[in-house]
C-alpha positions in Angstrom: 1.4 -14.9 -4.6 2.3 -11.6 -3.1 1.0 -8.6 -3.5 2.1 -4.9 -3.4 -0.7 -2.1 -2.6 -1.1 1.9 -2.1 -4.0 2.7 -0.3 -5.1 6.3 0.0 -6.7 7.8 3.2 -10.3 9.5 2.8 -9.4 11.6 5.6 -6.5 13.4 4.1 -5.5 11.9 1.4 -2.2 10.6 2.0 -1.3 7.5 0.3 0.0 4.2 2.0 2.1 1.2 0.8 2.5 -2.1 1.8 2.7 -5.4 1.0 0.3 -8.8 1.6 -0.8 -12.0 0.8 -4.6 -11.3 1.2 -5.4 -7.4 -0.4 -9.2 -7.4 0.7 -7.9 -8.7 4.1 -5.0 -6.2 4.8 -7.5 -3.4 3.5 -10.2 -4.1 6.1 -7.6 -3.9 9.0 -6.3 -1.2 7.8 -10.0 0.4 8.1 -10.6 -1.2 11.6 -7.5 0.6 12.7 -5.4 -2.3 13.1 -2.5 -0.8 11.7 -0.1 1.7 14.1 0.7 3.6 11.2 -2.5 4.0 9.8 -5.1 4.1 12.1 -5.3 7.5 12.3 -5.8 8.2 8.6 -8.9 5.6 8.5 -10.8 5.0 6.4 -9.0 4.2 3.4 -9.5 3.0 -0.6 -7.8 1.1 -2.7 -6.1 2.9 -5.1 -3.5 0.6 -6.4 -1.8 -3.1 -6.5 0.2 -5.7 -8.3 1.0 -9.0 -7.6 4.3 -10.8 -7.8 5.5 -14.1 -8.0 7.2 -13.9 -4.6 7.4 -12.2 -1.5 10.8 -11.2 -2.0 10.0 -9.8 -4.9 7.1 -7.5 -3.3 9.3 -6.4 -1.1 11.9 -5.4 -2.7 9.7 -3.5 -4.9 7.9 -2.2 -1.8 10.9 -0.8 -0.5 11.4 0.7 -4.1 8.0 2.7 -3.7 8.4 4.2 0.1 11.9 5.8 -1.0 13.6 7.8 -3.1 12.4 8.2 -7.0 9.9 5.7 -5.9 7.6 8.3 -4.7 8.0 10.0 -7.9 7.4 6.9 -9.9 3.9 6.3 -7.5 2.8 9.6 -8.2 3.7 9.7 -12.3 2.8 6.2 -12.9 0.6 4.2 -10.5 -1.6 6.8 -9.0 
């Protein structure tokens, strides 16, 4: 299983996405700054996730969220 996930940033709200095998994994080293991205936006919540069958699938629909109407359709329907 694969999973897709937005977290949101408690320091100023902004959302990220990503994708994983391991949710409660990826979400702590997102919080001990082991992300490049993210680090500076720590710490973070859990706001949002779905899993999928495969990983292409998760990231195909990862890709879906971080452009375009995606971020429309994260902000109408997911968050």
């Amino acid at each position: 299983m694969h999973y897709v996930y937005i977290l949101k940033s408690q320091k100023d709200n902004s959302l990220y996405i990503g994708s994983t095998e391991n949710v409660k994994n990826r979400l702590k080293e997102h919080n001990r700054g082991e992300s490049t991205y993210s680090k500076t936006k720590k710490p973070f919540s859990l706001v949002w996730f779905c899993i999928f069958p495969n990983k292409q699938k998760a990231l195909a629909f990862e890709k879906y969220l971080k452009h375009g109407s995606g971020h429309a359709f994260t902000k109408k329907h997911l968050i």
